[in-house]
N, C-alpha and C positions, 0 to 999 in steps of 0.2 A: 536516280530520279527520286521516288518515294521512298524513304526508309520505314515508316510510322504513318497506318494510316488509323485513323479512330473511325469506328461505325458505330453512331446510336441506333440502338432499336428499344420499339416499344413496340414490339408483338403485331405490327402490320401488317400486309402484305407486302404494302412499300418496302419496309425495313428491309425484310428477308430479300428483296430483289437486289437491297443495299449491300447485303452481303454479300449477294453472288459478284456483283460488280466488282467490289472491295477484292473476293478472291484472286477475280482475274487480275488487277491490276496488283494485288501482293503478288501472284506467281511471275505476272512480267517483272517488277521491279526485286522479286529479294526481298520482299518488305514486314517489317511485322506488323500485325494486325493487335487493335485493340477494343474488343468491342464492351462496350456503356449502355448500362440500364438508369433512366433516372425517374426514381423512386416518386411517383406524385401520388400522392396520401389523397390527393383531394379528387382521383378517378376511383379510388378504393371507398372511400365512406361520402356517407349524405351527412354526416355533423349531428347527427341526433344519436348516434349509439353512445353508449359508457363507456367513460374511459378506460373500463377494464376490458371490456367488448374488444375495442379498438387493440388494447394491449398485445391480450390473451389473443386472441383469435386474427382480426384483419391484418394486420400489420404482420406477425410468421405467414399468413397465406400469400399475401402479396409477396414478401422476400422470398419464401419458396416459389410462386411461379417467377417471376423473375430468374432467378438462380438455373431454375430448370432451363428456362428460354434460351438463354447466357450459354450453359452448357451441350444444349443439343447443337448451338448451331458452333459453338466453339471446335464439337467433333469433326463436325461436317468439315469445318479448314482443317484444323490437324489431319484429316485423314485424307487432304492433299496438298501433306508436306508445308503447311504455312504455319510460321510458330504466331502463336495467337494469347490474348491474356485476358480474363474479364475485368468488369468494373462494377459495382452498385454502386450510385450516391440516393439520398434522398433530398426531395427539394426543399423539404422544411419551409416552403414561402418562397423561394427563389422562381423566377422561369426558368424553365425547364431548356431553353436554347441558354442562357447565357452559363446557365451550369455544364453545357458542351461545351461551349467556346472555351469556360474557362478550366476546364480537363483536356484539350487538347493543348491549351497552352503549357497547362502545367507538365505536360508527360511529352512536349513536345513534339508530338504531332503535325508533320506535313503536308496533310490533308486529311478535311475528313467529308466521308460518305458516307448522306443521308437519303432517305426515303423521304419524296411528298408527297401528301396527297391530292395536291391540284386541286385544293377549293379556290372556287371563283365568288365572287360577290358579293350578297350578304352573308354568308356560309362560313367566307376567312377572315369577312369581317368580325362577327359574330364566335369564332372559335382559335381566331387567331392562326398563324403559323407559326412554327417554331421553325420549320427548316428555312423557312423566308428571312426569318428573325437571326440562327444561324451565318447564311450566308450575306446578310449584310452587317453584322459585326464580327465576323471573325477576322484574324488577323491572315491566316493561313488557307489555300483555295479550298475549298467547298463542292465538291461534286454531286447535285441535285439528281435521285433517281427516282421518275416518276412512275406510277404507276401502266404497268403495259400487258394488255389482253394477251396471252398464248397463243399463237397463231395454229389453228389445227392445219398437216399438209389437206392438198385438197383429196387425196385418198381415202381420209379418213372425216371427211363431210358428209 
Protein backbone atom coordinates (compact mmCIF):
# COMPACT_ATOMS: atom_id res chain seq x y z
CA UNK A 1 0.00 0.00 0.00
CA UNK A 2 1.95 3.04 1.38
CA UNK A 3 5.68 2.99 1.07
CA UNK A 4 6.53 6.92 1.79
CA UNK A 5 4.49 8.90 3.62
CA UNK A 6 5.59 12.78 4.06
CA UNK A 7 4.09 14.73 7.20
CA UNK A 8 4.40 18.44 7.35
CA UNK A 9 4.53 20.05 10.57
CA UNK A 10 4.56 23.40 11.81
CA UNK A 11 4.54 22.91 15.50
CA UNK A 12 0.52 22.69 15.86
CA UNK A 13 -1.42 20.67 17.48
CA UNK A 14 -2.89 19.54 14.25
CA UNK A 15 0.38 18.53 13.01
CA UNK A 16 1.55 16.29 16.02
CA UNK A 17 -2.04 14.47 15.72
CA UNK A 18 -0.50 14.32 11.94
CA UNK A 19 1.98 12.34 13.19
CA UNK A 20 0.26 10.05 15.25
CA UNK A 21 -1.93 9.10 12.27
CA UNK A 22 1.15 9.00 9.93
CA UNK A 23 2.64 6.41 12.64
CA UNK A 24 -0.33 4.20 12.59
CA UNK A 25 -0.51 3.94 9.09
CA UNK A 26 3.58 3.58 8.59
CA UNK A 27 3.22 0.65 11.21
CA UNK A 28 0.19 -1.00 9.12
CA UNK A 29 1.86 -0.48 5.79
CA UNK A 30 5.93 -0.97 6.29
CA UNK A 31 6.35 2.44 5.36
CA UNK A 32 8.71 5.18 5.73
CA UNK A 33 8.04 8.26 7.17
CA UNK A 34 9.39 11.59 6.06
CA UNK A 35 8.62 14.44 8.14
CA UNK A 36 9.10 18.52 6.64
CA UNK A 37 9.48 21.73 8.24
CA UNK A 38 9.00 24.57 5.87
CA UNK A 39 10.91 27.40 6.89
CA UNK A 40 8.55 30.80 6.62
CA UNK A 41 10.75 33.82 7.52
CA UNK A 42 7.75 35.79 7.35
CA UNK A 43 6.11 34.01 10.88
CA UNK A 44 9.61 34.74 12.35
CA UNK A 45 10.19 38.71 11.58
CA UNK A 46 7.93 41.90 11.30
CA UNK A 47 10.53 43.34 8.30
CA UNK A 48 11.81 46.19 10.45
CA UNK A 49 14.77 44.30 12.15
CA UNK A 50 18.54 44.52 10.52
CA UNK A 51 19.63 42.55 8.50
CA UNK A 52 22.33 41.47 10.65
CA UNK A 53 19.52 41.13 13.53
CA UNK A 54 17.75 38.88 11.13
CA UNK A 55 21.05 37.07 10.19
CA UNK A 56 22.82 36.65 13.58
CA UNK A 57 20.11 35.98 15.63
CA UNK A 58 16.25 34.97 14.05
CA UNK A 59 17.04 32.98 11.32
CA UNK A 60 19.62 30.26 13.79
CA UNK A 61 16.65 30.43 16.36
CA UNK A 62 14.10 29.58 14.01
CA UNK A 63 16.34 26.77 12.27
CA UNK A 64 17.18 25.46 15.80
CA UNK A 65 13.51 25.31 16.85
CA UNK A 66 12.68 23.69 13.88
CA UNK A 67 15.45 21.22 14.10
CA UNK A 68 14.47 20.59 17.67
CA UNK A 69 10.57 19.86 16.65
CA UNK A 70 11.88 17.66 13.69
CA UNK A 71 13.88 15.68 16.14
CA UNK A 72 11.75 15.06 19.18
CA UNK A 73 9.08 13.83 17.26
CA UNK A 74 11.46 11.89 14.73
CA UNK A 75 12.27 9.90 18.27
CA UNK A 76 8.89 9.34 19.04
CA UNK A 77 8.57 7.05 15.46
CA UNK A 78 12.05 5.50 15.72
CA UNK A 79 11.20 4.48 19.09
CA UNK A 80 8.28 2.45 17.44
CA UNK A 81 10.35 0.82 14.99
CA UNK A 82 9.39 3.18 11.96
CA UNK A 83 12.41 4.32 9.93
CA UNK A 84 11.80 7.97 9.56
CA UNK A 85 13.98 10.97 8.02
CA UNK A 86 13.79 14.92 8.49
CA UNK A 87 13.48 17.72 6.13
CA UNK A 88 14.03 21.75 6.47
CA UNK A 89 13.29 23.91 3.35
CA UNK A 90 12.78 27.59 3.59
CA UNK A 91 10.11 29.27 1.51
CA UNK A 92 12.14 32.17 0.35
CA UNK A 93 8.47 33.69 -1.14
CA UNK A 94 7.13 30.40 -2.23
CA UNK A 95 3.63 28.94 -0.48
CA UNK A 96 4.35 27.16 1.93
CA UNK A 97 1.64 24.20 0.48
CA UNK A 98 3.02 24.18 -2.97
CA UNK A 99 6.69 23.69 -1.45
CA UNK A 100 4.93 20.15 0.12
CA UNK A 101 3.40 19.10 -2.90
CA UNK A 102 6.51 19.82 -4.65
CA UNK A 103 8.81 17.66 -1.87
CA UNK A 104 6.47 14.92 -1.97
CA UNK A 105 6.82 14.79 -5.50
CA UNK A 106 10.22 15.05 -5.57
CA UNK A 107 11.14 12.14 -2.92
CA UNK A 108 8.24 10.36 -4.09
CA UNK A 109 5.88 10.28 -1.67
CA UNK A 110 2.54 8.19 -1.73
CA UNK A 111 0.76 10.08 0.51
CA UNK A 112 1.06 12.82 2.50
CA UNK A 113 -0.44 13.50 6.15
CA UNK A 114 -1.42 16.79 7.17
CA UNK A 115 -2.81 18.64 10.13
CA UNK A 116 -5.94 21.37 9.55
CA UNK A 117 -6.94 23.68 11.41
CA UNK A 118 -10.53 23.92 10.26
CA UNK A 119 -11.01 27.64 9.76
CA UNK A 120 -14.22 28.57 8.59
CA UNK A 121 -15.00 31.82 6.90
CA UNK A 122 -13.60 34.97 7.07
CA UNK A 123 -10.68 33.45 9.17
CA UNK A 124 -9.51 30.91 5.99
CA UNK A 125 -10.38 33.54 3.96
CA UNK A 126 -8.24 35.96 5.58
CA UNK A 127 -5.31 33.35 6.51
CA UNK A 128 -5.45 31.04 3.92
CA UNK A 129 -5.01 27.30 4.04
CA UNK A 130 -2.41 25.53 3.17
CA UNK A 131 -3.60 21.91 3.93
CA UNK A 132 -6.78 23.04 1.54
CA UNK A 133 -4.28 24.31 -0.93
CA UNK A 134 -2.24 20.92 -0.41
CA UNK A 135 -5.03 18.68 -1.08
CA UNK A 136 -6.26 20.35 -4.08
CA UNK A 137 -2.99 20.39 -5.96
CA UNK A 138 -1.13 17.46 -5.12
CA UNK A 139 -0.82 14.84 -7.36
CA UNK A 140 -0.56 12.02 -4.67
CA UNK A 141 -3.86 11.31 -1.87
CA UNK A 142 -3.68 13.80 0.90
CA UNK A 143 -4.89 12.60 4.29
CA UNK A 144 -6.55 15.84 6.19
CA UNK A 145 -6.20 15.40 10.13
CA UNK A 146 -8.26 17.77 11.97
CA UNK A 147 -8.19 19.02 14.86
CA UNK A 148 -9.93 16.50 17.74
CA UNK A 149 -10.68 17.33 21.59
CA UNK A 150 -9.37 14.20 23.97
CA UNK A 151 -12.15 12.63 25.11
CA UNK A 152 -11.83 12.30 29.16
CA UNK A 153 -13.51 8.38 30.08
CA UNK A 154 -16.43 9.43 32.17
CA UNK A 155 -14.51 8.24 35.43
CA UNK A 156 -12.36 10.73 35.32
CA UNK A 157 -15.18 13.78 34.75
Amino acid sequence: MYKHILVPLDGSTTAEQAVHEACSLAQLCKAQVRLLHVLDMATYSNGFEQPEVYISTIRPLALQEAEEMLARHRAMLEAKGIDVDTEIRESLGARVADIIVERAVATEADLIVIGTHGRRGMRRFVMGSDAEQVARTSPVPVLLVKYRVPIKPASEA
